[in-house]
N, C-alpha and C positions, 0 to 999 in steps of 0.2 A: 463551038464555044470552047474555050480553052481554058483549063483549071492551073488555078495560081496554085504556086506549089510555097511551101512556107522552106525558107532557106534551110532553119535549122534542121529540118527533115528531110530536107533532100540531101543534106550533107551526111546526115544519119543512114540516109538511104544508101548513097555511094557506097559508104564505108561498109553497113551490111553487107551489099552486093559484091563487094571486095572480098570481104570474108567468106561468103558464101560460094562464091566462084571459085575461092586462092583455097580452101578446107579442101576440098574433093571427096570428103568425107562421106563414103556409103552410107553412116547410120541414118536409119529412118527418121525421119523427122514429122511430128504430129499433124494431124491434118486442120484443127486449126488453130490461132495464137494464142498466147497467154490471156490478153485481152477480151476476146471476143469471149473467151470460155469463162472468164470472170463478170461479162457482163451476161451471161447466157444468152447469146445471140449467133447466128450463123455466119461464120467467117467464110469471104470468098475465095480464099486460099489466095491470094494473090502474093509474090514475090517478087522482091521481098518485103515488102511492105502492103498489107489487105486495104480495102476503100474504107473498112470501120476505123480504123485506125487513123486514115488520111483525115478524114472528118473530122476526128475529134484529135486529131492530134497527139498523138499514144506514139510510145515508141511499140514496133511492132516486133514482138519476138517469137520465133517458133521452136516450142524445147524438141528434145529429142526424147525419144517411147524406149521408155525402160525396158531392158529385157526382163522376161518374166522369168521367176524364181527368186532364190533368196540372194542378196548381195554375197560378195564375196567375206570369208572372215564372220559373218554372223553366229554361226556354230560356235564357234572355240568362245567368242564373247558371251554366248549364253554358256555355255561350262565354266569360265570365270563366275559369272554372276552367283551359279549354283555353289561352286566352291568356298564365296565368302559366305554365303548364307549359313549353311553349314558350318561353320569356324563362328558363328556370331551364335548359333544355338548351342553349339556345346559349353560357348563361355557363359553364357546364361544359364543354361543348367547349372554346370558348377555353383556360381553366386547363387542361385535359387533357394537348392539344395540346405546350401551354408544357412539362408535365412531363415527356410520354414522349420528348420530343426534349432535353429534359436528362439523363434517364435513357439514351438511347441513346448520347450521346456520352462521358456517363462510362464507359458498358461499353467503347464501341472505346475510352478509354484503357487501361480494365483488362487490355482483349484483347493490348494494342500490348504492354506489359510486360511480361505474362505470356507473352507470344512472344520476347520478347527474355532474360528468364531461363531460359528452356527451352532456348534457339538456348545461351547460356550455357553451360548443365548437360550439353548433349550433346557443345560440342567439349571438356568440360575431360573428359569420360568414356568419347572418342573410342580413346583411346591403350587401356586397361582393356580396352573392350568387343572392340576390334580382338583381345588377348592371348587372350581367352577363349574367343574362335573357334576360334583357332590351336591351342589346347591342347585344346578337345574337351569343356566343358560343366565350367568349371573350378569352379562351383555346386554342382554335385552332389559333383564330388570331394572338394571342402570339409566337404561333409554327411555325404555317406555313405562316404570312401573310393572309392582308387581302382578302375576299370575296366578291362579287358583293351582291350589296343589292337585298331583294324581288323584288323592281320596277326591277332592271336590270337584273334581271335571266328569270322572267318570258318576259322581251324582248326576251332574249339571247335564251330562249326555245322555242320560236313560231320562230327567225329565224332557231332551228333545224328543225324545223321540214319542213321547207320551202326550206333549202339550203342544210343540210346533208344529211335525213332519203332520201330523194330519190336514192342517190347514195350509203349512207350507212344504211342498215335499220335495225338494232340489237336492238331498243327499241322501243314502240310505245308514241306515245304522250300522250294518254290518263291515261299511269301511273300516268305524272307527276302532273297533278292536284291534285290529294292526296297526292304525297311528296313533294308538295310545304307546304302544310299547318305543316308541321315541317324543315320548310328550314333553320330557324333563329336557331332555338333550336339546333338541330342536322341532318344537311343537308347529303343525302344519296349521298353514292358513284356517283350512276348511273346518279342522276342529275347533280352533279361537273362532270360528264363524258361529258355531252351534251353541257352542258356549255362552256366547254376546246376548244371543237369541233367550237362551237359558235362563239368565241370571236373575229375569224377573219372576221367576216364580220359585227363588231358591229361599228357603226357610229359613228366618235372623237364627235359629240355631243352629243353619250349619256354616250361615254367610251374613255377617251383621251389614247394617245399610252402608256402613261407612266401608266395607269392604267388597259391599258390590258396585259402590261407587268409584272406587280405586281400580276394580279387574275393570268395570266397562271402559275406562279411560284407557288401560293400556292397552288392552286388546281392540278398542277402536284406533287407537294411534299404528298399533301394530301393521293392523290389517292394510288401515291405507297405506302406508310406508309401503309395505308389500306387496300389494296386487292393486296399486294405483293402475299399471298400465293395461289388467283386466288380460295377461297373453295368454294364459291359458283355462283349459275347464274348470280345474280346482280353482284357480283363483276368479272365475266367473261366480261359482259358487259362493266364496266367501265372500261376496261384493255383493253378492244376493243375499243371502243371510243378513248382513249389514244395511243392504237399504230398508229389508223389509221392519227389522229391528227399528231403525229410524223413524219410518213410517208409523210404526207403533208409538213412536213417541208425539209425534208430530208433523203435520203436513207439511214441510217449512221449506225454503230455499237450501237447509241442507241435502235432505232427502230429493228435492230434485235434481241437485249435481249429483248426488250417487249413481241416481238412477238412470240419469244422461249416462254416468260412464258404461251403467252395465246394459245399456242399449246400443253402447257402440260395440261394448264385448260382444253382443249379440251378432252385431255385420261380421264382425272383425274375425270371431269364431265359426261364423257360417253358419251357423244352428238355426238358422230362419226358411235354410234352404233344402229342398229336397233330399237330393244327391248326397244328405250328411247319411242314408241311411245303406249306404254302400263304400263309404266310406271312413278313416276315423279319420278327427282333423287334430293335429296336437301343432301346438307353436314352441320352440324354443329357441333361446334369447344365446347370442353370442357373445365370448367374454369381452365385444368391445361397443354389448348393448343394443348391436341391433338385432329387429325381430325380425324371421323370416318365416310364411308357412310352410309348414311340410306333413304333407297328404299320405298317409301311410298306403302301400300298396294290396294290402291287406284287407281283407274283409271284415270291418265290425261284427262283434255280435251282437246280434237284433237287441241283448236285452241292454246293451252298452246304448246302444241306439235310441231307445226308448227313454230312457235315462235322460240321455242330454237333449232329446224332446221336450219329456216334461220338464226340465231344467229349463226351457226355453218357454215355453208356457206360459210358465210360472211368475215370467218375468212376465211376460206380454198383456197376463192381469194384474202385475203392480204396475204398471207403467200407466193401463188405462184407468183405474181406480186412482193412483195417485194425479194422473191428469184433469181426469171429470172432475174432482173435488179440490183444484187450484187454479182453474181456466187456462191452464196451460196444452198449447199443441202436444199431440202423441210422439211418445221417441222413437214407435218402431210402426210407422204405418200399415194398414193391415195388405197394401196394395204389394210389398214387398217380401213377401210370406207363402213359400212353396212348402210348405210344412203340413202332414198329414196330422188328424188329431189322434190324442194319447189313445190307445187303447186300456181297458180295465190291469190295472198291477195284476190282478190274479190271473193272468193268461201268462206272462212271461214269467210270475212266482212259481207255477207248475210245468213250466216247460224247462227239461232237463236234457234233450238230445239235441243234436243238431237239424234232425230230423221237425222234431215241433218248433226252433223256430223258425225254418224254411215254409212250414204251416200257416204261421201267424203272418209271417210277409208276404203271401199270396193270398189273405186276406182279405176282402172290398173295402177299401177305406173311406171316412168321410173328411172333407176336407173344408179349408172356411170359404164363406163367400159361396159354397154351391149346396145349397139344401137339398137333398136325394133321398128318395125314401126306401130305395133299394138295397140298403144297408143291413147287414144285422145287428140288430142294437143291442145282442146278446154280446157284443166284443167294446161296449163303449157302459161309462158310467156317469153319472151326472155332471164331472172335471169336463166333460167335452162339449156339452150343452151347455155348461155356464162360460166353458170360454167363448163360444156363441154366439151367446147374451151379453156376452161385457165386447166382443168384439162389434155389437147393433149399437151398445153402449157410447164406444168409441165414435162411429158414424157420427151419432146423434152430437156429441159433445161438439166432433169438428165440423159440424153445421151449426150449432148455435155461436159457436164464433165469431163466423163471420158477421160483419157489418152489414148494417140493412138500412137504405135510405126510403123512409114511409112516399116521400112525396114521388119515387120512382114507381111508375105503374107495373114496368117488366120487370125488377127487382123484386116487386112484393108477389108480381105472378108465381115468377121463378122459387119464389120460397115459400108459397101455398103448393110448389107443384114436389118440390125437394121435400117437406112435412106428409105429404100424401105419401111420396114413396118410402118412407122409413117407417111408416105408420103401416104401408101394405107387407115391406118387408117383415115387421114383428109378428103379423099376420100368418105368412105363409113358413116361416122359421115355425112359429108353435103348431102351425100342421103338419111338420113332419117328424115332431118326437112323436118317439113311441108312448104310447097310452100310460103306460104305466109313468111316465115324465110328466104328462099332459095333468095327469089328477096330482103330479106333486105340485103344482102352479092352482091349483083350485082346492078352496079352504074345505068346500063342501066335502068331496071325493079325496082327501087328500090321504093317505094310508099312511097313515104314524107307524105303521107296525114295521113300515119297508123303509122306513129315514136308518140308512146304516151309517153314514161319513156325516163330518161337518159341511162336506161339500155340498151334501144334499141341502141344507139349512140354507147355505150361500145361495145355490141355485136357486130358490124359492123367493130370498128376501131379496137381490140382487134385476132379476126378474123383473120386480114391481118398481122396484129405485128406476130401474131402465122406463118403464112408465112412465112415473113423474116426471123425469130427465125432457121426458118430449112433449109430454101435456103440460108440464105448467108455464112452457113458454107463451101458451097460447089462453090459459085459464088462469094466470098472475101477471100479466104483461105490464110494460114498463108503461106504454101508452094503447090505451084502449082501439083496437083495429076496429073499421063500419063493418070491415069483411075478413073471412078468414075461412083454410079449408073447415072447420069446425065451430061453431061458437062456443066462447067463452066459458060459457055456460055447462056443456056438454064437458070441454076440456077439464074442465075445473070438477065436473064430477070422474073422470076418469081416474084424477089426481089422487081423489080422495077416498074412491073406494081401493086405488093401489096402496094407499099409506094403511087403510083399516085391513086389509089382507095382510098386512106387515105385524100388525097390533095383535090381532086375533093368532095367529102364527105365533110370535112371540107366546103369548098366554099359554096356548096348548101348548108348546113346547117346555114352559117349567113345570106343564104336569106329568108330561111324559118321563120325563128325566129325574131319575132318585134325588140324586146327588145336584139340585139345582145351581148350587155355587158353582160344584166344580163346570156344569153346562158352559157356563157364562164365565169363564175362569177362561176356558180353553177355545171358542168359538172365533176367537180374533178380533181383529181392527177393523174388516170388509165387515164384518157384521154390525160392528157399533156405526161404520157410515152408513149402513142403510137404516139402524134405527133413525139417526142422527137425519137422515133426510124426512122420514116419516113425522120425526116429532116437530120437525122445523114446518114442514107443510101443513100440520094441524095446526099448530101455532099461526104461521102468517094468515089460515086461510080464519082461523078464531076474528084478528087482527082486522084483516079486511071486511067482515063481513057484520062487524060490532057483536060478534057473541061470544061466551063465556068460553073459558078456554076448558077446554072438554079434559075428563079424568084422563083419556088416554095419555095425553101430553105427560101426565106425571105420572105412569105406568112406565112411559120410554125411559123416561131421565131418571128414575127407578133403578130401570136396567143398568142403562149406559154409567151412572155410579157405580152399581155392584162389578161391574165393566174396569170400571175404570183402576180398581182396584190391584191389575195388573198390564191391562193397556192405557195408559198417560192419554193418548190420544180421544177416550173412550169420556173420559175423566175432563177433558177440555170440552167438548161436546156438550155436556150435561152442567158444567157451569154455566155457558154462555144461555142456555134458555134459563137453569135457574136465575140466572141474574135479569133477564127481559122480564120474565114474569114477575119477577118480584118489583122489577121499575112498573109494570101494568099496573101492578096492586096498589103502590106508592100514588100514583099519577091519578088512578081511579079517585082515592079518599082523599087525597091530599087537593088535586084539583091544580098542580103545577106545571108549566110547561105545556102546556095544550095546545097541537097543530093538528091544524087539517091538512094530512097529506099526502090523501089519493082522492079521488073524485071519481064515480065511471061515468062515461057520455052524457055527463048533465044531470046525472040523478040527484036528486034532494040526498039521499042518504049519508049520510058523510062518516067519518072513524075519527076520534080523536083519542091521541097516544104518542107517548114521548117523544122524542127525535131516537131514543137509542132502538127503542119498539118499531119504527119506521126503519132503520138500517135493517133490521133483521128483515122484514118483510120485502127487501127488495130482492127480487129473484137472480140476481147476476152475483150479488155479492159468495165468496163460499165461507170453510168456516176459519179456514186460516185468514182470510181476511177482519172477518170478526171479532177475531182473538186479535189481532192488530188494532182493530178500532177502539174495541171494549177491554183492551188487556188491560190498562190502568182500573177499572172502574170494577172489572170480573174480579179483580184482585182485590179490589177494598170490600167487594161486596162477600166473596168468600172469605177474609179473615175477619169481617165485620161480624159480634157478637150479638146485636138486638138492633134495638131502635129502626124507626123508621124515617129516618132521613132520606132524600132521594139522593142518589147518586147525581143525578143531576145539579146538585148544589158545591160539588165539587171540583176539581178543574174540569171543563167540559172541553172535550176532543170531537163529538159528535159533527163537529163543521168538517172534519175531515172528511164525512160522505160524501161533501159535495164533490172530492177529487172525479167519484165516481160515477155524476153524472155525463153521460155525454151530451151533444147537442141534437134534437129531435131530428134535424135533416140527417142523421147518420148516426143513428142507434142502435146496440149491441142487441139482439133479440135475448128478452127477460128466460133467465133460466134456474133452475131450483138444481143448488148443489148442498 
């Protein structure tokens, strides 16, 4: 077979072949063509022209193999290169040189004037800044209103430490002597905390009303401005001071944003967590605002530790007290809480070596959530049994939460079998205080000679509120259950001999106490809510069951006025029942407005009494609610002088209850707050 050859390549061919014959050129020549190495393929050497090449038609070239080494001439052309290089640096220096030494002397002129305008600015703001010393941070008082003077803070701090630290203990007193001596200049958060706290119990001759109304304004304005973002312990503290203050005033949607923020202080600060007692945690903020932690490497001491413990505590019972008593979810769950409980103050008051607190931290401690009786209860005081108790509290609150559909049979199992265990938990929690705890919870055994703190009182009355909390879901129910782990019955006496353990308690307690005002002056806001629960459960259960409303009821609201005197909240409390009973009394003679509006499983028996008499007796509603419903009506009824008109004759809001029914297929399980 004979290959056509394409003309123009064979003439290309010759003319190679010519060349390559007529050269005689020894240099070597590469083994294979341009071509082939360009398409990465094996060339057959063939000359002068290869078959890949014939194919496709390429001219076919084969260079010559460079001798190895550097070309001729290379050297000297790298020593040129070098040579300008050098001639281009030294002419840059030069220019350089010229620049940054005219650049430098325009700066020292900048400097020189800009020192001379400042030398300016400061003596014409000499005389100002001199005035503003003298008056005591004349900045703030501009912003926020004025401040209580040195004389009247350092009152206002000896009564914290007299009237609040007992009940609320998140600071110790012995800070404040060193941040008094910058009180005027730049007064600290934490002292305008105690302050706040204070004011209610400062005397119009040393603090007229219209001036403790002016310090609470600015030092409320203060603080939030200041420790809104909660970064550090001091300013955890003063957010606690501040909620609790609020608290005192009122359960209300303020004091629940406080207390949101100081439950996120809580994460954010880490004091929920174990590990804070080998640690200290301090946060600080950079000049461009943001916050980073930083974990000192250092070892706390214990009594620092203990400290922002109970500082944490502290919180963890306002958050569930002010929860239980607004039906709102917990801010610091208890499932999140690697936190040992406080030990007694007087372990670390008399521990002075390094030696005793390495003592106390090898300790057995007791911890939430695991009841152990292996403990010595010689290192614990009633602070750690009531947090406990308000933490069984908490449980019990975030089970009546939920929603409960009656027609669902596993639904209503599951929450006869959830009621059993919180019912058995209270059980075996009270078997493992020690005895001497055990008889402060029984009125019979109960040793008044051994009630040392306010705490011990809490413990007691708080206790039995925890009671109620879970029986009268089942002994005031919204709709009458055929079955339940208890009957009604039974539940409903549990209710009420924890409400009369509250009542009898209260009484021996103003005989104990010389000084009964001051008793009830200084016991707190936890205490008027658990009166406040006790007298509302005799009240509704009076209500329900058509009988006379018993003297205790006006023994509590007694209290809870003389109460109220310095906790506001104590004082809203004992309006709202005065105002229901006195509509009972109205409604009874007068014979107006008469609804039947419970029934139980068909009984003949029935109750008839107002619409506003029926809100109070619904177990779901609490009392800030109340004060919402009846706040028009508590107010006409408190500045009302005689007559007996009912309220009811007035604008009537009472239809607003109805917001609060739900529908029976999906009903809030009834609960006494």
């Amino acid at each position: 077979m004979s290959r056509v050859v394409n003309p123009a390549i064979s003439k290309s061919t010759e003319t190679r072949k010519s060349n390559f014959i007529e050269t005689g050129d020894v240099t070597k020549l590469s083994k294979s063509c341009d071509f082939c190495k360009s398409k990465k393929v094996k060339c057959d050497q063939v000359k002068p022209i290869c078959s890949y090449c014939v194919r496709h038609s390429q001219e076919c070239v084969y260079s010559r193999v460079r001798k190895p080494g550097l070309r001729p001439g290379y050297g000297q052309q790298v020593f040129d290169r070098i040579n300008g290089l050098e001639s281009f640096v030294e002419n840059f220096h030069t220019s350089s040189s010229t620049e940054i030494e005219s650049l430098k002397n325009r700066i020292e002129e900048f400097t020189s004037r800009f020192e001379s305008i400042e030398d300016k600015l400061i003596n014409i703001g000499n005389a100002n800044i001199t005035k503003i010393s003298a008056t005591g941070n004349q900045e703030g008082k501009y912003l926020y209103g004025e401040l209580p003077t040195i004389h009247e803070a350092t009152i206002l701090l000896d009564i914290f430490q007299e009237k609040i630290h007992p009940i609320f203990p998140v600071v110790e007193h012995s800070k404040f002597n060193t941040l008094l001596e910058e009180y005027e200049t730049a007064p600290r958060s934490i002292l305008l905390g105690a302050i706040l706290c204070s004011l209610r119990f400062a005397d119009t001759s040393l603090i007229t009303h219209r001036q403790k109304k002016v310090y609470h304004e600015s030092i409320f304005s203060r603080l939030l401005n200041s420790c809104f973002v909660v970064g550090t312990v001091e300013e955890l503290q003063a957010m606690s001071l501040l909620a609790f203050d609020l608290y005192s005033y009122s359960n209300n949607p303020k004091t629940w944003s406080v207390i949101s923020l100081i439950a996120s202080g809580v994460v954010h600060l880490n004091l929920s967590r174990g590990r804070l007692q080998t640690s200290i945690l301090e946060l600080y903020t950079s000049r461009s605002g943001v916050s980073k932690n930083v974990t000192s490497r250092t070892v706390a001491s214990q009594k620092v530790v203990e400290e922002r413990k109970l500082l944490f505590w502290e919180i963890f019972q306002l958050d569930i007290l002010s929860s239980a008593s607004s039906s709102f979810p917990l801010k610091i769950p208890s499932s999140e809480i690697d936190c040992s409980l406080p030990l007694k103050r007087e372990l670390f008051e008399s521990a002075q070596t390094n030696e005793d607190y390495e003592r106390l931290k090898s300790l057995p401690t007791r911890t939430l959530n695991k009841y152990v009786s292996n403990v010595n209860y010689d290192h614990y005081d009633s602070n750690c049994f009531l947090i406990e108790i308000l933490n069984i509290l908490g449980k019990i609150h975030m089970f009546m939460r939920k929603p409960l559909d009656l027609t669902n049979i596993k639904e209503m199992l599951n929450w006869q079998i959830k009621f059993s265990e919180l019912d058995n938990e209270i059980q075996v929690w009270k078997a493992t205080l020690p005895r001497m705890f055990n008889d402060l919870l029984d009125n019979e055994k109960l040793p008044y000679d051994k009630i040392n703190s306010y705490k011990d009182i809490l413990f007691h009355s708080l206790y039995y509120t925890t009671i109620v909390r879970l029986n009268s879901s089942v002994g005031y129910p919204y709709l009458q259950l055929s079955s339940g782990p208890l009957s009604f019955k039974d539940a409903r006496s549990r209710c009420l001999d924890a409400a009369q353990h509250v009542v009898n308690f209260a009484k021996k307690l103003s005989q104990i106490f010389e000084d009964d005002a001051a008793f009830h002056q200084r016991i707190g806001p936890y205490y008027a809510f658990s009166l406040w629960v006790s007298a509302r459960l005799l009240l509704v259960n009076a209500i329900n069951s058509d009988l006379e409303i018993p003297a205790d009821v006006q023994y509590l609201i007694s209290l809870l006025t003389r109460m109220g005197d310095s906790w506001e909240s104590a004082s809203k409390y004992a309006n709202i029942l005065n105002f229901l009973i006195s509509e009972l009394e109205t409604e009874s003679q007068e014979n107006l407005n008469i609804i039947n509006h419970f029934s139980h499983g068909g009984s003949e028996e029935s109750m008839y009494r107002s619409e506003d008499a029926s809100i109070i007796s619904d177990m779901r509603l609490n009392a800030y609610n109340l004060d919402v419903i009846l706040s028009e009506k508590v107010e006409k009824f408190t500045n009302r002088k005689g007559g007996k008109v009912s309220p009811n004759n007035q604008a009537d809001i009472s239809n607003f209850f109805e917001w609060f029914k739900l529908p029976f297929t999906e009903i809030n399980t009834p609960t006494l707050q």
